[in-house]
C-alpha positions in Angstrom: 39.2 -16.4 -19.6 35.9 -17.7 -18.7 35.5 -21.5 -18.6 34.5 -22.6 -22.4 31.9 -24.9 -22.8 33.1 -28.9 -23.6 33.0 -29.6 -26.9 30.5 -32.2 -28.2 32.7 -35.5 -27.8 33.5 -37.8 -30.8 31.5 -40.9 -30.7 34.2 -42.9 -29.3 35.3 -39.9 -26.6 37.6 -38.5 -28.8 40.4 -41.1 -28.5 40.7 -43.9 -31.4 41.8 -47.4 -30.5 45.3 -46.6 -30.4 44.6 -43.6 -28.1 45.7 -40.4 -30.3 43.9 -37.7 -30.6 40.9 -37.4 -32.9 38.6 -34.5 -32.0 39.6 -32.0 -34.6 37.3 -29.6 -33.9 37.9 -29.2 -30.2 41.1 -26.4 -30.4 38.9 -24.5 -32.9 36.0 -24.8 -30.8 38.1 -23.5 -28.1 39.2 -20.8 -29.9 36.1 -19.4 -30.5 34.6 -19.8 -27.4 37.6 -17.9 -25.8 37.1 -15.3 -28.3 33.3 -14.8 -28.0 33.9 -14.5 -24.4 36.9 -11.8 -24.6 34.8 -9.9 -27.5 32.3 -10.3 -24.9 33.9 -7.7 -22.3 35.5 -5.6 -24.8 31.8 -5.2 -26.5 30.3 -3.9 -22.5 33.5 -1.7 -22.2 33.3 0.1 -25.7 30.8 2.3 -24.1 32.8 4.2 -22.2 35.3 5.6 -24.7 35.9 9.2 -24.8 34.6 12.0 -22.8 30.7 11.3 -23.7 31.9 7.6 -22.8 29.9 5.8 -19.8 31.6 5.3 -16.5 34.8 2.7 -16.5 34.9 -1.2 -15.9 38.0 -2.8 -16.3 39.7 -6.2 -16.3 43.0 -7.7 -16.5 44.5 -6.4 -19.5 43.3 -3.0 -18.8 45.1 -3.3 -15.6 48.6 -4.0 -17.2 47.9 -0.7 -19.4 47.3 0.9 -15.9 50.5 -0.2 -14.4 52.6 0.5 -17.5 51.1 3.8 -18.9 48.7 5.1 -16.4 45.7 5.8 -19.1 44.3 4.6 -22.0 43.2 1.5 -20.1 39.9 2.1 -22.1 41.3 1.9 -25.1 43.4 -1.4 -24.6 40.5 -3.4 -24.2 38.6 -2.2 -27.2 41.2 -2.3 -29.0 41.8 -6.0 -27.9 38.2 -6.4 -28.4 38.7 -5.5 -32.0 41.4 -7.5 -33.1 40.0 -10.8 -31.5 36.9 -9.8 -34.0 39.0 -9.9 -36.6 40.7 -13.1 -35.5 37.4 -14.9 -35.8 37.1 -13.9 -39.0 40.4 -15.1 -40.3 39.8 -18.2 -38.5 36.6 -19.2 -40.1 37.7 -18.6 -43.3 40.7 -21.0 -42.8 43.8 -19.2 -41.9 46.3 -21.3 -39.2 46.2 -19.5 -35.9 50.1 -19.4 -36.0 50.1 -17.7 -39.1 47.6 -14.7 -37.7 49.5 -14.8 -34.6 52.9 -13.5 -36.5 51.2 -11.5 -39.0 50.3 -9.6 -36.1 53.7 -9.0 -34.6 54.7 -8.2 -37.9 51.8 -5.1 -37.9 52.4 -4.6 -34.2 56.5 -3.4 -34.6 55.2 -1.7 -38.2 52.6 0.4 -36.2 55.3 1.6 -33.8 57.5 2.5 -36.2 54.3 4.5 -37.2 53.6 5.8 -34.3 56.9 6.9 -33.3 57.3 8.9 -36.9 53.9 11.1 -36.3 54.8 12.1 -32.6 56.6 15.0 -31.7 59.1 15.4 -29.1 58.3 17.2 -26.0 60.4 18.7 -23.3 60.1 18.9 -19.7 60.1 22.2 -19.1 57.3 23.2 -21.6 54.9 23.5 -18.5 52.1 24.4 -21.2 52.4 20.8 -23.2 52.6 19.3 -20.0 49.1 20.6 -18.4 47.5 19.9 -22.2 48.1 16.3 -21.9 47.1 16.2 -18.1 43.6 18.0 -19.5 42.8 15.2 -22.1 43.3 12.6 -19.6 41.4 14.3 -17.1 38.6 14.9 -20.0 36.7 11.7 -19.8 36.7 11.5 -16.2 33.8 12.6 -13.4 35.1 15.0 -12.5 36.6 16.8 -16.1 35.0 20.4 -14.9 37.7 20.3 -12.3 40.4 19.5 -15.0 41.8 23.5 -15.0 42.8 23.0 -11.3 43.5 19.0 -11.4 46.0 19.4 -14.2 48.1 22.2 -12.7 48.5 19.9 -9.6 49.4 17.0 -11.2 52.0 18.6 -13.2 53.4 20.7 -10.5 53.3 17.2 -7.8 55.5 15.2 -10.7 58.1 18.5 -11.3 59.0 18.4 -7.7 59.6 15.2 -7.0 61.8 15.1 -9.9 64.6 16.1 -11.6 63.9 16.9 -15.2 67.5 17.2 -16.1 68.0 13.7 -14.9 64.9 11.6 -14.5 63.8 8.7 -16.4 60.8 7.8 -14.4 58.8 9.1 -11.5 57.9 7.5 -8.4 54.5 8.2 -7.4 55.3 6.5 -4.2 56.9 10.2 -3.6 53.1 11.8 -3.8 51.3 11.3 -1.3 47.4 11.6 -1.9 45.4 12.1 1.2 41.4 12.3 0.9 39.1 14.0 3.4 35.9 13.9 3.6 34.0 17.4 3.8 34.1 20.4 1.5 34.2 20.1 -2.3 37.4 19.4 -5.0 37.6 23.4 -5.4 39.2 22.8 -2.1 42.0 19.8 -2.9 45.3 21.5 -2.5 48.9 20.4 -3.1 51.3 20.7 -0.3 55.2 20.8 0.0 55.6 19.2 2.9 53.8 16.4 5.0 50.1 16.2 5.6 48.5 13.8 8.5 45.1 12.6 9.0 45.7 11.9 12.6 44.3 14.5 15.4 46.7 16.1 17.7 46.5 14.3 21.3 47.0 17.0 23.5 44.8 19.8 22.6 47.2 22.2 24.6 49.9 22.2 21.9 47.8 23.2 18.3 51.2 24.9 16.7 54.8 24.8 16.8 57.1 27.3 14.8 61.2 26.0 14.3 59.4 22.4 14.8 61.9 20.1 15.8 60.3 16.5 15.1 60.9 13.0 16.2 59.2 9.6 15.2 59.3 7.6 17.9 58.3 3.3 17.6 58.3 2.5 21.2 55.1 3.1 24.1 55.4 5.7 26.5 53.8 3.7 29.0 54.1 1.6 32.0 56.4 -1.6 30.8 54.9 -5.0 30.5 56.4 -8.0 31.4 56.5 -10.7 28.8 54.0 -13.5 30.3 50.8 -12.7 31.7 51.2 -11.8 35.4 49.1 -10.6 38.4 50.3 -8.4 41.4 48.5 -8.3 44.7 49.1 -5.3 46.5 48.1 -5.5 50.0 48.3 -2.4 51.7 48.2 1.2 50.5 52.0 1.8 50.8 52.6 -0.8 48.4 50.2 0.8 45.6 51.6 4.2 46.1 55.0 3.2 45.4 53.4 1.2 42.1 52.0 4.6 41.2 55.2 6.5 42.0 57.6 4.0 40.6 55.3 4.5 37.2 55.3 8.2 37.4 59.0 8.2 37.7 59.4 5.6 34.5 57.5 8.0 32.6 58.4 11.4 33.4 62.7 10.2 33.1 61.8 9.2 29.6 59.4 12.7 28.4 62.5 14.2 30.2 64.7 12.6 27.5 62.5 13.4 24.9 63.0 17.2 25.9 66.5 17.3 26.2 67.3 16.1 22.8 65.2 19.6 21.7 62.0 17.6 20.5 58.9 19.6 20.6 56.3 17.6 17.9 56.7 14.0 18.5 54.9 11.6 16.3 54.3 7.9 17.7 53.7 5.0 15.6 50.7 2.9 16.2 51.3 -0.2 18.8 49.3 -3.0 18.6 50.6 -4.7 21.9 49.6 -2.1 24.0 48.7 1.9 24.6 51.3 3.8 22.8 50.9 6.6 25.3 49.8 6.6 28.5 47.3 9.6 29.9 50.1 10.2 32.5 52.8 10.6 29.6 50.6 12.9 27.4 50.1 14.8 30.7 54.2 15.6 30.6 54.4 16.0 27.4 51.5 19.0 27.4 53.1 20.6 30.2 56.8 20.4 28.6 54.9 22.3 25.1 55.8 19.1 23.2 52.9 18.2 20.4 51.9 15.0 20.0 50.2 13.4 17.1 49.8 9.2 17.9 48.4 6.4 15.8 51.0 6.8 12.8 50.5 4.0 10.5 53.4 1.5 9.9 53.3 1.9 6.1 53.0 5.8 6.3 56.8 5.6 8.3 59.2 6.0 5.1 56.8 8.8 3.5 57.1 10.7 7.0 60.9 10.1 6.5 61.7 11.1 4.1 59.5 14.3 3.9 61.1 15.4 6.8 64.5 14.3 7.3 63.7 12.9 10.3 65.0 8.9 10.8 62.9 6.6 13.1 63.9 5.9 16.6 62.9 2.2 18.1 64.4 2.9 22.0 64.7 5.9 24.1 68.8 5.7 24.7 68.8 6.3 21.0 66.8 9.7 21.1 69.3 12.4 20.3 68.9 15.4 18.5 70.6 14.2 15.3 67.6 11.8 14.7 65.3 14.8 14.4 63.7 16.3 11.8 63.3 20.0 11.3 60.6 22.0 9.9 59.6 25.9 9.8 55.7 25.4 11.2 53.7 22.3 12.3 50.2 23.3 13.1 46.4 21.2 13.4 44.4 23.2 10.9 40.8 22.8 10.5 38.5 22.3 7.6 35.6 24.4 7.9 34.3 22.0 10.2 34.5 19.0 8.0 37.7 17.7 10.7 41.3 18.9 11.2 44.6 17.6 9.5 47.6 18.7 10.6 49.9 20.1 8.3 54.2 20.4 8.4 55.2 22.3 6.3 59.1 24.5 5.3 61.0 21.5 6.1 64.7 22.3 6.3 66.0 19.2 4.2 63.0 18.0 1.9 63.7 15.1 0.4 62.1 15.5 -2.8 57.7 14.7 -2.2 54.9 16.3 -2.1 51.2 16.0 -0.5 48.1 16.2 -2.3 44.9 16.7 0.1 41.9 15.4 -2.0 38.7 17.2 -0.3 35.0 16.3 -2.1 31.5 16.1 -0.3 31.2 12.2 -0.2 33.1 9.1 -0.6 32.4 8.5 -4.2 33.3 12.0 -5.7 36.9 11.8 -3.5 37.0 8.2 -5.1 37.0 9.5 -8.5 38.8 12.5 -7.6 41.7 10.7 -6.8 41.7 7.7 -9.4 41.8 11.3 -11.4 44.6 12.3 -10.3 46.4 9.0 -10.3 45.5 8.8 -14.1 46.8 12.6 -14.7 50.3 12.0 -12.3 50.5 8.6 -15.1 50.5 10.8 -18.2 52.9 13.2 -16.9 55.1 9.7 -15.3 54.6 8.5 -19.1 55.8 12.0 -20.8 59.2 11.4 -18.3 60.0 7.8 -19.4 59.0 8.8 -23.0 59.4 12.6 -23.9 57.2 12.6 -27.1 53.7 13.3 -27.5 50.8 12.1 -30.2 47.7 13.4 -31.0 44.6 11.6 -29.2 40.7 11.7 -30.7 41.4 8.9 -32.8 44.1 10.6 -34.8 47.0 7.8 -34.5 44.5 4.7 -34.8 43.2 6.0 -38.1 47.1 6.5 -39.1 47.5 3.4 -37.9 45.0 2.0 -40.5 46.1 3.4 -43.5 49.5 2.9 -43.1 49.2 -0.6 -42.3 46.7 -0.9 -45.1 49.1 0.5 -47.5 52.3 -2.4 -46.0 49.6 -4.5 -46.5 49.8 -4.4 -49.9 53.6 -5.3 -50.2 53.4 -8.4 -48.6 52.3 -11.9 -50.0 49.7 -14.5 -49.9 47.9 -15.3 -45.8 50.1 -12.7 -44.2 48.6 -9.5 -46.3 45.3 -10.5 -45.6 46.1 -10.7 -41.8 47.5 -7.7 -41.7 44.7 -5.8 -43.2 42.4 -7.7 -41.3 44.8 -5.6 -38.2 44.4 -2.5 -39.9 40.5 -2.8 -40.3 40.2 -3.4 -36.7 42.3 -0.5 -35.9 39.4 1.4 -36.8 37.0 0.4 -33.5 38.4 3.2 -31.6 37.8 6.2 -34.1 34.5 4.8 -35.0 33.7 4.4 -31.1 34.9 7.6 -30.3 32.3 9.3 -33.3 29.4 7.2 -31.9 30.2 7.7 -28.2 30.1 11.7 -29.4 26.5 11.4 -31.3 28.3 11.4 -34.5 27.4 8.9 -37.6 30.5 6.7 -37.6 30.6 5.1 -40.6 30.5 9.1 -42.5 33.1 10.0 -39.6 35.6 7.3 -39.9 35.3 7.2 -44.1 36.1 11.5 -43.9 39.1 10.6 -41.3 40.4 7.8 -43.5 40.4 10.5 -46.6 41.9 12.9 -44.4 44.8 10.8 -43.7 45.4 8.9 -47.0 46.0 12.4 -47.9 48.9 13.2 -45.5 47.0 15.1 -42.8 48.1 13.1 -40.0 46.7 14.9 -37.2 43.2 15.0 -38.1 41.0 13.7 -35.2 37.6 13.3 -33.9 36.5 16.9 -32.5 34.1 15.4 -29.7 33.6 18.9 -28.6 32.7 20.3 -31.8 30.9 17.2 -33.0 33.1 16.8 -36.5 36.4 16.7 -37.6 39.8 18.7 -36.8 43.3 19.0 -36.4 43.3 18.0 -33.2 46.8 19.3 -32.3 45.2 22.8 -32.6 42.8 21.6 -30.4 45.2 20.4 -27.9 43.7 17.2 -27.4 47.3 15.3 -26.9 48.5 11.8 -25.0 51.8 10.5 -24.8 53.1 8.6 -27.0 53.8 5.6 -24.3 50.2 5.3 -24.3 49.4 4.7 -27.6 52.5 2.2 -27.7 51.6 0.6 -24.9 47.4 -0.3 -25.9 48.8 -1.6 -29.4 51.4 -3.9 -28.5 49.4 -5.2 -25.0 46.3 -5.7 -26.8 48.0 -7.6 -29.7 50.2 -9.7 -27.1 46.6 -10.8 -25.5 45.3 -11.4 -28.5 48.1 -13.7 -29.9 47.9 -15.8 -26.5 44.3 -15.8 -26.6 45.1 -17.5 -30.2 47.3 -20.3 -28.6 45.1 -21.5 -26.8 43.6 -24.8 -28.7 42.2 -26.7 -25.0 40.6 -25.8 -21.6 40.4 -28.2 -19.0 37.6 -27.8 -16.6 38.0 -28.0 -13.0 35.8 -29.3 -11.1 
């Protein structure tokens, strides 16, 4: 939270003689200035709700709704925004901070519960379901025209690198999302198999069928000794037994390189000295083996696990068991726009997959692939939690009534906090109408009769500009998401509450 301003001190400092603490109206103070500032943010993010929402801006709660759900990050921080609104309220008219804090657990578990009746389970092999909720997340993104060939990607990327018997979660560490520059997202593809960015070394050797592959993380070049050194070499004879002695270094290990049946050899990238010598790439083009050099450190376990192949750190350890086979490993080019070279029909795929993200500058690959990311999260979510709810403000304005109505069988302070919840539960349906060019107030009053009346699945149509069923409309999320906003906006709400005191650094 931003630094409050100090209070105004009590004449004496805020200590009495005695030394206790006197400034009563310091934690309140506080308070409020750490809510003004969080209602602040949440206020400049409400714009961007929906797909007629500006562009994104996130901050820190948004981020723990990115690395638990994957999308509605938007929404978390409205919501947030909402319920410290509320807060103030309650605050100024008296009610203890404790007391809102636990009225608003109490409404958090109660709208789960909610939530959890009004969603409908959802299996893994409904590929149709699936792509629906990839669409709606991809909806209020840049690049949304590009959702009919986004969402089939993302869904097929996540349903090969798992197993939907078994799964519980999905690794996106296993999809490997590669952007190049050039062409536009019509051309991002989804490969089975392993993609690099790197060019090949020795033009000589563009493709290899039956690749046999090894990853190799030592230089093929002249040795170095370990301190710095000079040698003089006086006469000719001398140098040309250097040079020979160094040729013969080099072409012994190439030659061992050969006979373990290695023709694509990928090197990692050495930061001590050249990784490959000219002489060494020499042998290796006339021996047919292809090269690809500069492989980055982190990109090692990806490589390894796409291909079966296991990483070898000396040459006496280069034997063919340590190799990884694949059907074809060519350098294909992009229309100009560079070359990546693909391997693809690998014998023992461990279970990943390679999206190449193509788009005609930095920014549109940008949001191309923060996309994706967002549409591989709402499949991830649909894996850890196989139900779905309906989105366009559908489950908030449930939310709302249903809370309104436990409202009413509670008693005294905590009722009134808990419609105060329910009130603010509103913000996102009433966002969502004016983000569409839709009156809110008539919008949100029709959705609230729609659902006191048992439709629960009435939503804001944004497309249609009124109101629907929006599960005929296939505008769906997972039900994580809609979990996940409620209960992390309301836990940074109640420990925005606690705090009563900032001290200011200097």
């Amino acid at each position: 939270m931003p630094e409050a301003m100090a209070a105004p001190k009590a004449s004496n400092g805020g200590k009495n003689k005695g030394g206790a603490y006197v400034d009563r109206d310091k934690p309140a103070q506080i308070r409020y200035s750490n809510i003004s500032a969080a209602k602040a943010v949440a206020d400049a993010i409400r714009t961007s709700l929906g797909p007629k929402g500006m562009d994104k801006m996130l901050v820190e709660l948004s981020k723990a709704q990115d690395i638990e759900a994957g999308d509605g990050t938007t929404s978390v921080v409205v919501i947030a925004g909402a319920l410290l609104d509320a807060c103030s309220k309650l605050l100024q008219k008296g009610i203890h901070p404790t007391i809102i804090s636990e009225s608003f657990q109490k409404a958090v578990d109660k709208g789960v519960e909610v939530l959890t009746g009004m969603s409908q389970p959802v299996q893994l092999s409904d590929r149709e379901t699936l792509l629906n909720s990839a669409t709606t997340s991809l909806c209020s993104k840049v690049v949304s025209q590009y959702s009919n060939l986004l969402a089939p990607m993302s869904v097929d990327a996540v349903m090969r690198v798992i197993d939907p018997a078994t799964a519980t979660s999905v690794d996106l560490q296993d999809i490997k999302i590669i952007k190049k520059l050039g062409g536009t997202i019509d051309d991002c593809e989804l490969i089975d198999g392993l993609v690099l960015t790197q060019r090949v070394a020795n033009t000589g050797v563009t493709r290899v069928e039956k690749a046999k592959i090894g990853l190799i993380q030592f230089c093929l070049s002249p040795p170095k000794t370990d301190m710095d050194n000079q040698i003089v070499v006086s006469d000719y004879a001398q140098m040309d037994r250097v040079l020979r002695e160094e040729r013969a270094y080099i072409l012994n290990l190439v030659k061992q390189i050969k006979k373990a049946g290695c023709n694509v050899l990928l090197i990692q990238k050495s930061i001590l000295r050249d990784a490959l010598s000219d002489l060494a790439l020499h042998f290796l083009n006339k021996m047919k083996i292809m090269v690809v050099k500069e492989i980055e450190r982190e990109d090692i376990e990806f490589i390894c696990k796409t291909i079966g192949t296991k990483p070898i750190a000396h040459i006496d350890h280069f034997t063919p068991e340590m190799l990884g086979t694949a059907e074809l490993a060519e350098e294909v080019n992009l229309d100009g726009s560079g070359k990546l070279v693909k391997i693809t029909g690998c014998t023992s795929p461990g279970k990943t997959v390679s999206i190449v993200v193509r788009g005609s500058n930095k920014l549109v690959i940008e949001e191309a692939e923060r996309s994706i990311h967002d549409a591989l999260c709402v499949i991830r979510c649909l894996v850890k939690k196989r139900a779905l709810i309906a989105g366009g403000g559908a489950p908030e304005i449930e939310l709302a009534v249903r809370l309104a109505e436990y409202s009413r069988t509670l008693a005294g302070m905590e009722a009134y906090c808990v419609r105060a919840y329910a009130d603010a539960l509103e913000v996102i349906p009433s966002t969502l109408a004016e983000n569409a060019g839709l009156n809110p107030i008539s919008t949100v009053t029709e959705l609230r009769n729609r659902h006191a009346q048992g439709d629960k699945m009435a939503g804001i149509n944004v497309r249609k500009g009124g109101i629907s069923n929006i599960l005929e409309e296939l505008v769906v999320q997972p039900l994580l998401v809609s979990i996940s906003a409620l209960t992390l906006a309301t836990e940074t709400v109640r420990s925005i509450l606690k705090i009563d005191d900032v001290v200011n650094t200097r």
